[in-house]
C-alpha positions in Angstrom: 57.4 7.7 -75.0 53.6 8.0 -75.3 51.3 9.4 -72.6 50.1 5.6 -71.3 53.5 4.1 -71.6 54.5 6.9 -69.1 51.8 6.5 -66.7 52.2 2.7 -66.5 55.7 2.8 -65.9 55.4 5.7 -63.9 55.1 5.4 -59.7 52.4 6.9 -57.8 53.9 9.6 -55.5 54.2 8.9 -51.8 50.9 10.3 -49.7 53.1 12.7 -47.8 54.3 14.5 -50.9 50.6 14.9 -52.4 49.7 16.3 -48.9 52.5 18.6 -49.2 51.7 19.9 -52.9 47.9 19.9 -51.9 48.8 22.3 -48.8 51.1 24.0 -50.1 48.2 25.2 -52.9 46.8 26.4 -49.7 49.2 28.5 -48.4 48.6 31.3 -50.8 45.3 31.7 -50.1 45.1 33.8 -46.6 47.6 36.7 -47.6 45.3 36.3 -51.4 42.2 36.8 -49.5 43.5 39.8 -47.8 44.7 41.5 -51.2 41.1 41.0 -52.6 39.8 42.7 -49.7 42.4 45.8 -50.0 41.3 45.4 -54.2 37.6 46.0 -53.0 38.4 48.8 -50.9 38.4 47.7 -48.0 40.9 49.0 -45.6 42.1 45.9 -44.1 44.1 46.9 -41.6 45.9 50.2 -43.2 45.2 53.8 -42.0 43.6 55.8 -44.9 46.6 57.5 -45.7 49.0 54.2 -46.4 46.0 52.8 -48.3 46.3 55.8 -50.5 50.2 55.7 -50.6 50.2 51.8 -51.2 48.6 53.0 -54.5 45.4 51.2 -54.1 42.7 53.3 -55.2 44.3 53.1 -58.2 46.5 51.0 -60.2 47.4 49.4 -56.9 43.9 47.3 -57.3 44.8 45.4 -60.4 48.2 45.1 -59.0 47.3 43.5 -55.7 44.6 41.3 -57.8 47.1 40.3 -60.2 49.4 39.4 -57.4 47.0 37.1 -55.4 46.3 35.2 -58.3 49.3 34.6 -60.1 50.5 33.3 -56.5 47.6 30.9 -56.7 48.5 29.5 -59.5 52.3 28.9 -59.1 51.4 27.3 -55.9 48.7 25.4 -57.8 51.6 24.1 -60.3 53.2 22.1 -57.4 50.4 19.8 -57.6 51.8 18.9 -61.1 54.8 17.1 -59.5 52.2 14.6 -58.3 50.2 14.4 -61.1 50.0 13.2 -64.4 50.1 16.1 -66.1 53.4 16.9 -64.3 54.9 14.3 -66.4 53.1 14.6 -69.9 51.6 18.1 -70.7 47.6 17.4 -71.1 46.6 16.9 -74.9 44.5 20.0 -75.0 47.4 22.4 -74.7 47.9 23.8 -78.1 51.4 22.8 -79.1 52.7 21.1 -76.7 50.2 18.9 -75.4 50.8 14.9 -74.6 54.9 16.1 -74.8 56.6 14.0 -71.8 58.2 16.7 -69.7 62.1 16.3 -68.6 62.5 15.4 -65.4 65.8 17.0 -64.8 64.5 20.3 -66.1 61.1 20.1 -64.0 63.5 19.4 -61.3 65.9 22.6 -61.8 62.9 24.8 -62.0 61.2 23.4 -59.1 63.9 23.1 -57.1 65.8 26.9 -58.0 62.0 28.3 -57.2 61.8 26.8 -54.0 65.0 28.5 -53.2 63.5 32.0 -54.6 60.8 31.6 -52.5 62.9 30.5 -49.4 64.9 33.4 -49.8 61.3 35.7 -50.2 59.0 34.9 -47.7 61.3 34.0 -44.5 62.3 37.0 -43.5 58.1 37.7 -42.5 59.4 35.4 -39.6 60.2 39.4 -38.9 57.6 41.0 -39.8 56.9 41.6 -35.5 60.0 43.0 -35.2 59.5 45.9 -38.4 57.3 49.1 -38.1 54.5 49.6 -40.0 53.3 53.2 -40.0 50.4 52.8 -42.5 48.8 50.3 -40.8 47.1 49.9 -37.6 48.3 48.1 -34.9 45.7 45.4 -35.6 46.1 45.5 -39.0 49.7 44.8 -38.7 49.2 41.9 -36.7 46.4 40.4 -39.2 48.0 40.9 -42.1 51.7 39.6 -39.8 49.4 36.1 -39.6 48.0 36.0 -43.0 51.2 36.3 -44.7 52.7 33.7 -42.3 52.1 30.6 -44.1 53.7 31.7 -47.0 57.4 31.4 -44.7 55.9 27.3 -45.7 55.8 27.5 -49.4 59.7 27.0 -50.2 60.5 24.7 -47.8 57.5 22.2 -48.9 57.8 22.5 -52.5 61.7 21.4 -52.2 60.3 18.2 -50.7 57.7 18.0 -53.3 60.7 18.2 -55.5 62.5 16.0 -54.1 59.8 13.4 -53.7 59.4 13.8 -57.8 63.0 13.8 -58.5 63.0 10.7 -56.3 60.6 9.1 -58.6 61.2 10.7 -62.3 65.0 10.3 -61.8 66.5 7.7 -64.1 68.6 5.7 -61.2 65.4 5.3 -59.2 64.0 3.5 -62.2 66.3 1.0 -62.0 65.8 0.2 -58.4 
């Protein structure tokens, strides 16, 4: 199947689902922000001595930097299951471009990481309840909020998922 033959017979996504994949893009951006403000030395909300024992005036800074934006872009690749190129790889790829993608595998992958991230980020529904030694009381409670929407990120990429599987999924063809 060729790259216009799937986007003619291809169906838009619903406007809720592109919300969703365009916020959840969003969600890693607070608790990113923060990191890049611990990579530029800035405290943010630790006492000297867990900044030094989070290992940030080393390693730690590439670490935290490397972090922030490899969660920017797996969040970004939710937009690709309302998107074109969530469907057919763009041509410029080397290799693989203008290859449709399967939908059941894009499914599996999409849906198994939402779990993962389920799983991850809902116990900071805690984080209130933990104590944090290295960092101020303020700090705590900053970072507590930053970190927050990322409690979000599963839950709205499984309906993302679900919206695509709706769509891609052979049976809803036929409908």
């Amino acid at each position: 199947m060729t790259k216009t033959q799937l986007s003619a017979t291809s169906t838009a996504a619903p406007p809720w689902a592109v919300r969703a994949a365009h916020l959840t893009a969003l969600l890693t951006l607070p608790s990113g922000l923060w990191r890049v403000l611990l990579a530029a030395g800035c405290l943010a909300g630790y006492t000297e001595a867990g900044y030094t024992a989070a290992g940030l005036p080393g390693w730690g800074r590439v670490y935290v930097l490397a972090l922030s934006v490899g969660s920017e872009l797996l969040a970004l690749l939710t937009l690709g299951l309302v998107r074109p190129w969530g469907e057919v790889l763009p041509a410029w790829l080397p290799l693989v471009g203008g290859r449709a993608l399967p939908p059941r595998g894009v499914t599996v992958v999409a849906g198994a990481t939402a779990l993962v991230l389920t799983g991850i980020w809902t116990p900071f529904l805690l984080w209130w309840s933990l104590p944090h030694p290295d960092m101020t009381p303020f700090g705590a409670t900053v970072a507590g909020f930053l970190y927050l929407p990322l409690v979000l990120w599963g839950p709205l990429l499984a309906a993302v998922t679900y919206a695509y599987h709706r769509r891609r999924s052979p049976r809803s063809a036929r409908r």
